[in-house]
DRENMARTI-683138 format. One record per residue (C-alpha): residue number from 1; residue in three letters; x, z, y negated. Coordinates in Angstrom, 3 decimals, padded with zeros to 6 digits. Each point is the difference from the previous one (the first is absolute). Example, Ala and Ser with C-alpha at 12.3 -4.5 7.8 and 13.67 -1.06 7.14 Angstrom:
BEGIN
pos	code	c1	c3	c2
1	ALA	012.300	007.800	004.500 .
2	SER	001.370	-000.660	-003.440 .
END
This chain:
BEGIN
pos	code	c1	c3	c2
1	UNK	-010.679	000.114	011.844 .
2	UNK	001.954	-001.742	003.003 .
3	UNK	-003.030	001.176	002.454 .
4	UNK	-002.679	-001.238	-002.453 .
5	UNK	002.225	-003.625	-000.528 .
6	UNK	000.045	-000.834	003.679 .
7	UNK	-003.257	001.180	001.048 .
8	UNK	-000.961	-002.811	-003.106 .
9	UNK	002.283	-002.470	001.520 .
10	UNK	-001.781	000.875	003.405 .
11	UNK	-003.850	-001.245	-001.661 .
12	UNK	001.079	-003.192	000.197 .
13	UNK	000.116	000.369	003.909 .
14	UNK	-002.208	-001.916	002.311 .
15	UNK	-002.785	002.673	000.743 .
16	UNK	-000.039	000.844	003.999 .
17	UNK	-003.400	-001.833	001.017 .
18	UNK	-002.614	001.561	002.342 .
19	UNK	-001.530	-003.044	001.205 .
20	UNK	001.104	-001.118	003.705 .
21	UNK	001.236	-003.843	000.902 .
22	UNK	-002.925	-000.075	001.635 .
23	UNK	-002.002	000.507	-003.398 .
24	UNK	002.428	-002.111	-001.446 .
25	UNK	-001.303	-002.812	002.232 .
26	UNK	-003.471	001.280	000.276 .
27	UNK	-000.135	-000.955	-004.767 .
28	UNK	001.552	-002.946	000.470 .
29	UNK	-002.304	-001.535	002.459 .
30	UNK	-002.786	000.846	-001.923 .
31	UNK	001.656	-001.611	-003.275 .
32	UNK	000.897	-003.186	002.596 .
33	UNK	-003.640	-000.181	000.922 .
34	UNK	-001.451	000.382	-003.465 .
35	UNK	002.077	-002.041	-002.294 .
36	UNK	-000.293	-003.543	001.844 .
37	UNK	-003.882	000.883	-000.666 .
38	UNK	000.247	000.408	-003.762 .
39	UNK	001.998	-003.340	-000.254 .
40	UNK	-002.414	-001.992	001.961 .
41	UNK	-002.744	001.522	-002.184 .
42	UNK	001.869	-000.456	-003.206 .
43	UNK	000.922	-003.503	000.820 .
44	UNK	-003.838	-000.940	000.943 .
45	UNK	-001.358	001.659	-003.508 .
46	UNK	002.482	-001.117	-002.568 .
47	UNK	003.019	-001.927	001.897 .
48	UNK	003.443	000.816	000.879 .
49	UNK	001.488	-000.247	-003.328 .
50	UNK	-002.010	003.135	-001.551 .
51	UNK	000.160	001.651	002.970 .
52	UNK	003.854	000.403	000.608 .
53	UNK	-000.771	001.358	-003.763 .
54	UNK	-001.430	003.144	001.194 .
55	UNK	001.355	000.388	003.325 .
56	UNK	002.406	001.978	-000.992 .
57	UNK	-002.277	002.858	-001.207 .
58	UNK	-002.354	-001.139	002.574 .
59	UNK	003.221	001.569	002.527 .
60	UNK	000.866	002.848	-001.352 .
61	UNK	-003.756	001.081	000.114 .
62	UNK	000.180	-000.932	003.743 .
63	UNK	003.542	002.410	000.147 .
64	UNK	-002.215	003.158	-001.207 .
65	UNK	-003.345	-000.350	001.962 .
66	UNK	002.205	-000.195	003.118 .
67	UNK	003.107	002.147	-000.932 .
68	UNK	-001.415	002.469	-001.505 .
69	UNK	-003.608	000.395	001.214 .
70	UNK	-000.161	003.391	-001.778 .
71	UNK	001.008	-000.788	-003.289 .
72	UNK	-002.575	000.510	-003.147 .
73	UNK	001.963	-004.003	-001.211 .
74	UNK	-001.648	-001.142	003.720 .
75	UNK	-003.551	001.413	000.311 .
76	UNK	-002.813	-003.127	-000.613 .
77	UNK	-001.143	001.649	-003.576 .
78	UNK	003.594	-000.740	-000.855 .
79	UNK	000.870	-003.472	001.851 .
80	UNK	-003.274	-001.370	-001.563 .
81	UNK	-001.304	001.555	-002.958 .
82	UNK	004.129	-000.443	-000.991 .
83	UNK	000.146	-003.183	000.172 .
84	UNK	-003.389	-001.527	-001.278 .
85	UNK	001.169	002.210	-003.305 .
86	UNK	003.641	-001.033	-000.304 .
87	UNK	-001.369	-004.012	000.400 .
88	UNK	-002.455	000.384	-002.552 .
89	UNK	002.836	001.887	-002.490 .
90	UNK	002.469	-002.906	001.207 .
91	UNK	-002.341	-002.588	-000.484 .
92	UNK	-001.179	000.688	-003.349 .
93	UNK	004.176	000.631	-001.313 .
94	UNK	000.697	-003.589	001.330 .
95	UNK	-002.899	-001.453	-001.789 .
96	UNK	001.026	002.116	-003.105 .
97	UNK	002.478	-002.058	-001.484 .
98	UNK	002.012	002.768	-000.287 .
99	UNK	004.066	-000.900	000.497 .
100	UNK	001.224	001.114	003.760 .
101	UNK	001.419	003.036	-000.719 .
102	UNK	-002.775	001.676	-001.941 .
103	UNK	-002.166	-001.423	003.187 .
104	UNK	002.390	001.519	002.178 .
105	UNK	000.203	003.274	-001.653 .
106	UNK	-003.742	000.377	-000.483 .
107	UNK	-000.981	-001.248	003.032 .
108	UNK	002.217	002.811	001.874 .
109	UNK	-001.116	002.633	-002.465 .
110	UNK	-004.091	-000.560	-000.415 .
111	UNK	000.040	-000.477	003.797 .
112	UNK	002.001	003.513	000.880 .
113	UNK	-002.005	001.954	-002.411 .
114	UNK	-003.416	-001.649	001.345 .
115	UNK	000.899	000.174	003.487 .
116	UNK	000.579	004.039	-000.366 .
117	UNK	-002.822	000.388	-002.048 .
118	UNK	-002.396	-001.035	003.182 .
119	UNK	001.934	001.408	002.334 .
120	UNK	001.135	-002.895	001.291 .
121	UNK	003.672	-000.565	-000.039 .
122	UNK	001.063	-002.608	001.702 .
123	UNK	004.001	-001.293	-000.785 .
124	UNK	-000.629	-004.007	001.097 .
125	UNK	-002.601	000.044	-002.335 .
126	UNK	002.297	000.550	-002.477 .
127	UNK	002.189	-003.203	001.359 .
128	UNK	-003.398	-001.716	000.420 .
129	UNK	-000.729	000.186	-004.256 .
130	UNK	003.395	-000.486	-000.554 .
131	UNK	-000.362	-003.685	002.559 .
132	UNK	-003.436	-000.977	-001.970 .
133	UNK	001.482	000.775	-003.405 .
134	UNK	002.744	-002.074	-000.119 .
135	UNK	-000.638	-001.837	002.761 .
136	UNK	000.431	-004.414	000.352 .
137	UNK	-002.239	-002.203	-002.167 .
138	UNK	-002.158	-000.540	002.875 .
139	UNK	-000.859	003.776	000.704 .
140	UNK	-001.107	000.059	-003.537 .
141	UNK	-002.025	-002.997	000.036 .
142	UNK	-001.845	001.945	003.000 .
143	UNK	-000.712	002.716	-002.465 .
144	UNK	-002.876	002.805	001.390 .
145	UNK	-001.207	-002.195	002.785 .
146	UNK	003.864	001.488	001.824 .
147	UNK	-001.555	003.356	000.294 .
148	UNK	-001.838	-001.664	002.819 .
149	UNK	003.078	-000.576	002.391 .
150	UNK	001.093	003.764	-001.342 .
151	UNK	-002.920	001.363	001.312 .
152	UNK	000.311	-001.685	003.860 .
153	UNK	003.289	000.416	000.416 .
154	UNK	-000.562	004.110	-000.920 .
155	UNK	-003.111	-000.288	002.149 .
156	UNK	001.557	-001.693	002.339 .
157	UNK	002.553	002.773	000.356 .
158	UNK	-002.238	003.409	-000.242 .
159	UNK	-001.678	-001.948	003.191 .
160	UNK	002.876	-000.653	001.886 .
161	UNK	001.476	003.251	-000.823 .
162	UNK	-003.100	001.733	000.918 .
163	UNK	-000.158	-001.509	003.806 .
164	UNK	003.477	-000.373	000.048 .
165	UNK	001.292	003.426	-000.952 .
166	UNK	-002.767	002.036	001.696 .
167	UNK	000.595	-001.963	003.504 .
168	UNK	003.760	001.142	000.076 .
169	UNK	-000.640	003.461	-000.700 .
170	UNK	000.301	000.497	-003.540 .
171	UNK	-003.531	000.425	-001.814 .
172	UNK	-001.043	-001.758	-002.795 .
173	UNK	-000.809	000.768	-002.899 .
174	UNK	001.359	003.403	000.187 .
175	UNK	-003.095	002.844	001.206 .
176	UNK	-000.626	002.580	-002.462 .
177	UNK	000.341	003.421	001.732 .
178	UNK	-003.265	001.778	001.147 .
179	UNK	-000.210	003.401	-001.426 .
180	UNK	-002.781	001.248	001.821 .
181	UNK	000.009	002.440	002.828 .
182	UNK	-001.355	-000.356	003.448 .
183	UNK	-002.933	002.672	-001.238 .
184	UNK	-001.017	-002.379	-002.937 .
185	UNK	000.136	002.713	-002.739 .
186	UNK	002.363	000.286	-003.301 .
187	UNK	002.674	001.708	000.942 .
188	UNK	003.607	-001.782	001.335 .
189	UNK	000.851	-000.408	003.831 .
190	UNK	001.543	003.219	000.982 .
191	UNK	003.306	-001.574	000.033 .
192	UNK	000.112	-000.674	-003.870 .
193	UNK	-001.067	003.220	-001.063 .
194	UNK	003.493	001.322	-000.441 .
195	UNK	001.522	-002.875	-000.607 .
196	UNK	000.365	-002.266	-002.860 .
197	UNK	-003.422	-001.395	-002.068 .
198	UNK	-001.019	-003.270	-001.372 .
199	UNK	000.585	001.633	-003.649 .
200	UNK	003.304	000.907	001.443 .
201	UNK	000.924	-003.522	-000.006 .
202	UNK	-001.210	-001.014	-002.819 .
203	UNK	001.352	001.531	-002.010 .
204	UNK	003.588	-000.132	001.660 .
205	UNK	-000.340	-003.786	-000.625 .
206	UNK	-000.812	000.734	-003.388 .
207	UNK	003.215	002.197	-000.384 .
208	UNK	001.592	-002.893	001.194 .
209	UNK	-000.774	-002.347	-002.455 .
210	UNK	001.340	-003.410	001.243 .
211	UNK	-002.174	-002.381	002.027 .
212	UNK	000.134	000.594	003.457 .
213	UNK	-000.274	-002.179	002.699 .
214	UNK	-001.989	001.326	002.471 .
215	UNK	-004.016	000.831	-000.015 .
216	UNK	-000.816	003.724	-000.434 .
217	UNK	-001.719	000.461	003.468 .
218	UNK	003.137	-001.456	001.672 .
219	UNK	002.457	002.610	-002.035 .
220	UNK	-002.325	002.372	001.033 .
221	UNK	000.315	-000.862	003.534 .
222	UNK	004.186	-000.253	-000.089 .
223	UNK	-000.309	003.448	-001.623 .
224	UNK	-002.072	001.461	003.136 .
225	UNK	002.375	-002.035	002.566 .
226	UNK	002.914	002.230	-001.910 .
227	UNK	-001.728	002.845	000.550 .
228	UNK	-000.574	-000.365	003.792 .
229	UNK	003.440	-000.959	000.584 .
230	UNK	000.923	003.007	-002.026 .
231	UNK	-002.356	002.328	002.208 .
232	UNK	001.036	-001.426	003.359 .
233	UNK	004.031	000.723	-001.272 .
234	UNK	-000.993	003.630	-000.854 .
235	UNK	-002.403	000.166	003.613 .
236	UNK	002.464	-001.254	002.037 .
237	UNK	-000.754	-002.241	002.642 .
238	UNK	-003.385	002.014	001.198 .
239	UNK	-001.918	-002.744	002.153 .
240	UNK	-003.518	-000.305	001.597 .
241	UNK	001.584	001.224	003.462 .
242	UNK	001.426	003.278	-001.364 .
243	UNK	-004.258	000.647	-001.631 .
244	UNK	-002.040	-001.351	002.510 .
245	UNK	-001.678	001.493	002.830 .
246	UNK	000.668	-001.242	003.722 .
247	UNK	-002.799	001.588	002.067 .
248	UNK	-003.225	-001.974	-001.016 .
249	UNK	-003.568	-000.367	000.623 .
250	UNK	-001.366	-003.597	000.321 .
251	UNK	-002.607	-002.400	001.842 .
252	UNK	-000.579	-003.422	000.801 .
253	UNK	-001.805	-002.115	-001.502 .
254	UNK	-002.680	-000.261	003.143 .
255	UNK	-000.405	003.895	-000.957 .
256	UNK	-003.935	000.877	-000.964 .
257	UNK	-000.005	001.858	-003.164 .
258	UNK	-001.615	002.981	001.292 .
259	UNK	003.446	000.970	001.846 .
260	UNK	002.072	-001.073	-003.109 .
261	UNK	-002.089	002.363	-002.244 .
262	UNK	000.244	003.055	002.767 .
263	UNK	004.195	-000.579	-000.229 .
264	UNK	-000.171	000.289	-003.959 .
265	UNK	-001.736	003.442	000.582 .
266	UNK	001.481	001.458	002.682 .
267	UNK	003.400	-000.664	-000.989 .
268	UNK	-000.680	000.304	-004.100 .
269	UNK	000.752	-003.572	-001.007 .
270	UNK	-001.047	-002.468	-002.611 .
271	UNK	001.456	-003.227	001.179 .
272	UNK	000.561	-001.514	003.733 .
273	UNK	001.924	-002.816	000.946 .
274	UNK	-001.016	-002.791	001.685 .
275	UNK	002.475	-001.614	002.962 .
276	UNK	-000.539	-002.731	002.497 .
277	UNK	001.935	-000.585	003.062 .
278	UNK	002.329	001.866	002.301 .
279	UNK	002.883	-000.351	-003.189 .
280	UNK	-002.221	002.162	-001.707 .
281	UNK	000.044	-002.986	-003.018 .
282	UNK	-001.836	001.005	-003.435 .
283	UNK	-003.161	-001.863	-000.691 .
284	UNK	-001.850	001.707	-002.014 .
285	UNK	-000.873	003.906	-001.397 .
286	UNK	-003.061	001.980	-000.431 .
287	UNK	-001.244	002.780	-002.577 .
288	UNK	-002.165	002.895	000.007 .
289	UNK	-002.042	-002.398	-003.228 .
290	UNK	000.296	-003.176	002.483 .
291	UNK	-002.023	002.186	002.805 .
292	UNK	-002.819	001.263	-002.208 .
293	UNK	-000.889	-003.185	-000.956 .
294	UNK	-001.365	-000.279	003.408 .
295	UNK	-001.866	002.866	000.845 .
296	UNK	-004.016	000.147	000.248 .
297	UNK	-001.457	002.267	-001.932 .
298	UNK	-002.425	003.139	001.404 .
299	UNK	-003.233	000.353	-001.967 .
300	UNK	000.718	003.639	-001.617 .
301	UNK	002.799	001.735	-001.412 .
302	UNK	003.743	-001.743	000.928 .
303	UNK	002.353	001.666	002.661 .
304	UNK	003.109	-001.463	000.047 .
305	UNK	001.079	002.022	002.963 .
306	UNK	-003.021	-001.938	002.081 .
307	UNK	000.581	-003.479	-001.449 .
308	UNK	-002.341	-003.050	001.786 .
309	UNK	002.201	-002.873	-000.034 .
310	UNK	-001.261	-003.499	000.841 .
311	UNK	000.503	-000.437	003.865 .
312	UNK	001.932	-002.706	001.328 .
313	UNK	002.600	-000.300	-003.283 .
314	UNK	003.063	-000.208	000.840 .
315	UNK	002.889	-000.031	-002.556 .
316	UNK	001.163	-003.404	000.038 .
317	UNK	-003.097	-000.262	-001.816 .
318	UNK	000.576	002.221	-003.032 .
319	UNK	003.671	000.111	000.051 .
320	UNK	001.993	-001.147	-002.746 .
321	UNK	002.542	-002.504	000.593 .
322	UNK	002.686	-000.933	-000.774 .
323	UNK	001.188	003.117	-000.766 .
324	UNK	002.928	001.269	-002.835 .
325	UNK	002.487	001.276	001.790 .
326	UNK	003.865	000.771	-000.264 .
327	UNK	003.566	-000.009	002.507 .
328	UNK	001.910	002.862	000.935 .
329	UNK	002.699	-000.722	-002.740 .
330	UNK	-002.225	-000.015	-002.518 .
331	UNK	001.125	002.229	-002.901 .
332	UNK	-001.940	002.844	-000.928 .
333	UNK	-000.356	-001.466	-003.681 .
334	UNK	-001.910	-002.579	001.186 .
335	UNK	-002.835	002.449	002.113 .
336	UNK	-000.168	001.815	-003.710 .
337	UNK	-001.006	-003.014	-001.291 .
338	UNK	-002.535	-001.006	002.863 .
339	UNK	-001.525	003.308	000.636 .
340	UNK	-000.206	000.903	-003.578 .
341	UNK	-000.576	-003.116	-002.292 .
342	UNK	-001.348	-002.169	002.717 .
343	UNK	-002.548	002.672	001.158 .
344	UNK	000.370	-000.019	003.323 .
345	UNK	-000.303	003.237	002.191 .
346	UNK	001.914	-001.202	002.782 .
347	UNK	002.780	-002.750	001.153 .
348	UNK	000.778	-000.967	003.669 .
349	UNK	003.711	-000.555	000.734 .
350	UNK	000.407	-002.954	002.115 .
351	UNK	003.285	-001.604	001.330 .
352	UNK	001.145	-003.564	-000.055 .
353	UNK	-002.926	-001.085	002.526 .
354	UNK	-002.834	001.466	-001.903 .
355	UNK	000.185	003.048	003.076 .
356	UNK	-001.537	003.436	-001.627 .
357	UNK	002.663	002.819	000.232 .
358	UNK	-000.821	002.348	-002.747 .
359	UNK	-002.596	000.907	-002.824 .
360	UNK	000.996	001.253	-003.382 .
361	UNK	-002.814	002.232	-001.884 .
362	UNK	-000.243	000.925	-003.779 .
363	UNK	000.895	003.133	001.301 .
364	UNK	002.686	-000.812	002.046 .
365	UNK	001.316	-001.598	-003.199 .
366	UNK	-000.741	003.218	-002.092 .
367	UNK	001.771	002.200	002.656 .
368	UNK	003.258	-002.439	000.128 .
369	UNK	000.149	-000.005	-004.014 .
370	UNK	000.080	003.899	-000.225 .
371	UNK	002.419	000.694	002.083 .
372	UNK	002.282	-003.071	-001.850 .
373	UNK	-001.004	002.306	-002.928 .
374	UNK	001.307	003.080	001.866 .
375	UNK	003.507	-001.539	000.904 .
376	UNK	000.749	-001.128	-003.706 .
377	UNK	-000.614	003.251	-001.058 .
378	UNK	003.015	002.036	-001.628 .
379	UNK	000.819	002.559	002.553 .
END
């Protein structure tokens, strides 16, 4: 009983954030930059007066599209379709006659129940009806025509939010999550297939019950996060440099593609890398796919094993560039999820100056995972 008392007391504890100072600062610029802009706007359309009305709503819409990017209350569906409805509910209470209270009350009620109905929950358009229904003499003499200042200022907003957030690294409005594979077909990436579903979610959040703050793809993608951090705990700190192999094939990118083609063969590879200059620096890579693509054809049946390329191509021409690649340190849960999900066959391993010093295959990858496998194994 004393456990389950204090750990009560202990709810009404600031939460530890997980937002640096520099985010800190990074939201309140953008709420700086944004809110002088709705003022000026307000002021032109219907004068100061009204508009210190609804800046206060105006503000705390600015708070979420900036804050908290990722929240379901800050997406534009929300900020916009929100607001127009909670004005028009507002609007129509104030003209209603009805005492302030029942305006009040109704005006926070019709526009919660609305606002979830279409998905479009919004909390400052809840202050926003609550302003217009029992707002000054003068708001109500403006009647309907204040949905037009409502709908620039919430304009105004998505637009800013949408150069604003996206420039400093945090997109907006929140992607959905692809869920197609690299091969275009129906099934999941091969690094879902054993893991949690979309169902999966669904109905968690259904067991749940409550509202929750957060859109579905983004839980989903705090749920994988877990997961990797899980799996690189129980791997251990297996890196690119303990996988990858040190010996390697390449060419410039001055090479003709005859000679690139005769090193896949000879030495039974699928992918070459491309380096320039006496540093050995990556520039670009080449596949077994990239090099037929270039071949002229010999009236009669096909020989691979006498190919006719095109004289006088030389790689720089067909490589691609720039090319994924990883560091040394980098964990092996992150090749799973490039060599699996991603669909790539191969990753160079580069160091800080973009210098080639090691290539990681799917079956270098395959070969590294088994033997983790073996070692976990109950002896």
């Amino acid at each position: 009983m004393h456990d389950s008392f204090a750990l009560w007391i202990r709810s009404f504890l600031p939460v530890p954030l997980n937002a640096s100072p520099k985010e800190w600062l990074r939201a309140a610029l953008g709420v700086a930059i944004v809110m002088p802009m709705v003022f000026c706007s307000g002021y032109l359309l219907v004068g100061s007066s009204l508009t210190l009305q609804i800046m206060g709503p105006a503000g705390a819409s600015a708070v979420l599209v900036f804050v908290a990017s990722s929240s379901p209350f800050a997406q534009p569906w929300a900020v916009l379709v929100g607001n127009l409805l909670a004005a028009l509910i507002g609007i129509a209470l104030g003209m209603s006659g009805l005492p302030s209270v029942a305006s009040l009350a109704l005006a926070a009620c019709l526009s919660l129940l609305c606002l979830f109905y279409l998905r479009c929950l919004h909390p400052p358009s809840i202050a926003l009806a609550l302003v217009a229904a029992v707002g000054s003499p003068e708001l109500h003499q403006l009647g309907f025509m204040l949905i037009g200042p409502v709908l620039f200022y919430s304009a105004l907003l998505v637009a800013v939010a949408l150069v604003y957030n996206n420039l400093t690294g945090h997109p907006y409005p929140k992607p959905r999550l692809s869920r197609e594979n690299s091969h275009h077909t129906r099934d999941l990436p091969p690094g879902e297939r054993m893991s949690f579903t979309h169902d999966d979610v669904d109905r968690a959040l259904q067991e749940f019950g409550e509202y929750v703050d957060v859109t579905r793809d983004d839980l989903e993608r705090l749920i994988k996060q877990t997961e990797k951090h899980a799996l690189r705990r129980s791997m251990g700190e297996i890196t690119a440099a303990h996988v990858m192999s040190r010996d390697l094939y390449w060419h410039t990118p001055d090479t003709f593609i005859e000679q690139a083609w005769q090193t896949l063969q000879v030495h039974r590879l699928r992918s070459l890398p491309v380096v320039q200059g006496d540093d050995h620096r990556l520039v670009g890579i080449v596949t077994q796919v990239d090099l037929l693509k270039h071949f002229h054809p010999r009236p009669g049946r096909l020989s691979f094993g006498q190919l006719n390329f095109l004289r006088g191509t030389k790689l720089r021409a067909i490589m691609s560039s720039p090319v994924v690649s990883v560091t040394a340190d980098t964990h092996m849960v992150e090749l799973v999820y490039l060599l699996s999900d991603r669909g790539l066959h191969c990753l160079p391993v580069v160091d800080a100056q973009q210098r080639l010093v090691g290539m990681i295959t799917q079956t270098d990858l395959i070969a590294a995972l088994y033997r983790n496998w073996l070692k976990q194994l109950p002896d």
